[in-house]
C-alpha positions in Angstrom: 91.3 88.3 103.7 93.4 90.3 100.8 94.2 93.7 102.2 96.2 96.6 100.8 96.7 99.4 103.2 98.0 103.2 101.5 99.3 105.9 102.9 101.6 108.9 102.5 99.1 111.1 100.9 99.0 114.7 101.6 99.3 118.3 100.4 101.8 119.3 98.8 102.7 122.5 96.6 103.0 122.4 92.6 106.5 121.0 92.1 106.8 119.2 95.0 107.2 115.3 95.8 105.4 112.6 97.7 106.2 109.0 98.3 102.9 106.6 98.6 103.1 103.1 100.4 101.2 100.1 100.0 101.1 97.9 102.8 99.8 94.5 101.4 99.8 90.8 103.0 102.4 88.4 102.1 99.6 86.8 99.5 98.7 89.5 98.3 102.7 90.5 97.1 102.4 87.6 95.4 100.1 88.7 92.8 101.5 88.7 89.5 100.8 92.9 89.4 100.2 94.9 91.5 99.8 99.3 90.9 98.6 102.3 91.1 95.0 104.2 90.5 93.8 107.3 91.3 90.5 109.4 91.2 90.0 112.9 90.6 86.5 114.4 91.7 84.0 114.4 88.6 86.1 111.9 87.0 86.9 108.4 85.5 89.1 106.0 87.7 92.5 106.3 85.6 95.7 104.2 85.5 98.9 105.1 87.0 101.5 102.9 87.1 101.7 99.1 87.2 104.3 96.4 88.3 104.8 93.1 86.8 106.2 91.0 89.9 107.9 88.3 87.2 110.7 90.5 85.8 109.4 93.6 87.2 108.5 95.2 84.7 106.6 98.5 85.0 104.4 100.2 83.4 103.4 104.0 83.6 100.4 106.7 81.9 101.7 109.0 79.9 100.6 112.0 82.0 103.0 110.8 84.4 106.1 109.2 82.6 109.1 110.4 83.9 108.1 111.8 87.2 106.7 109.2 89.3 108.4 106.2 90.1 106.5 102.6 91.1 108.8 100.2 93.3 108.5 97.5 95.9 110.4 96.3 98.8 109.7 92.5 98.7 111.2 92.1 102.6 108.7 94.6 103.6 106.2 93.3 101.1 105.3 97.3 101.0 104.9 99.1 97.2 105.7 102.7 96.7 104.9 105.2 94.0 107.4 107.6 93.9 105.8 111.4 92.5 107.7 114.1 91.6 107.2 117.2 89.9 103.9 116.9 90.8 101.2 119.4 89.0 97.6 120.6 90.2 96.2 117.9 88.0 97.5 115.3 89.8 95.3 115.8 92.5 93.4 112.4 93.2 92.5 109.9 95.6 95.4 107.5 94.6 94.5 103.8 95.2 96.9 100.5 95.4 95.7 97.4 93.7 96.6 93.8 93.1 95.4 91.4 90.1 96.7 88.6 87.7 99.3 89.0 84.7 97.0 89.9 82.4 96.2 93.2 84.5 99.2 94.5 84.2 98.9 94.2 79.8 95.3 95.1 80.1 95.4 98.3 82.9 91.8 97.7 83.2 90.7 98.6 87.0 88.3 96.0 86.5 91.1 93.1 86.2 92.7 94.3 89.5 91.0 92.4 92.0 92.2 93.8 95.1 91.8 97.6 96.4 93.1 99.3 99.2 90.7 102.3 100.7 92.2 104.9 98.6 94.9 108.2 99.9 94.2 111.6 99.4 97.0 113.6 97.4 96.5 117.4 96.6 98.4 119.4 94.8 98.2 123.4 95.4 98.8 125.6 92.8 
């Protein structure tokens, strides 16, 4: 079975940095993207970043552009998302995911076929 295992999450003072992993299997790196998610309480599930795995090409929301950072270490077959800067509104449950090509064009969560269970980030004001 797909699995995708995060962690790092944490709290963290405005300003501040935190570095998320994504464990994943070895099929599950193989997916042509693979990215980031994350939750805030009351809201919409909204798009982070995203990874194109032919190319890798990445993609990012513009409330984060410039200070977080999505890479992956194919010997490890582990993703990160690199956040810096980060800002009370970034305060989220931040989940990895996996999916076809066309996810990583379409940023739909609903093209992203594999989840993992979701970290906890916080950021104190």
């Amino acid at each position: 079975q797909v699995q995708l295992v995060e962690s790092g999450g944490g709290l963290v003072q405005a300003g501040g940095s935190l570095r998320l992993s994504c464990a994943a299997s070895a099929r599950t790196f193989s997916s042509s993207a693979m990215g980031w998610f994350r939750q805030a309480p009351g809201k919409e599930r909204e798009f982070v970043a995203a990874l194109r795995w032919i190319g890798g090409s990445t993609a990012y929301a513009d409330s984060v552009k410039g200070r977080f950072t999505i890479s992956r270490d194919n010997a490890k077959n582990t993703m990160y998302l690199q956040m810096n800067s980060l800002k009370p509104e970034d305060t989220a449950v931040y989940y990895c995911v996996a999916g076809g090509a066309g996810a990583y064009y379409t940023r739909d969560p609903a093209d992203f076929g594999s989840w993992g269970q979701g970290t906890q980030v916080t950021v104190s004001s």
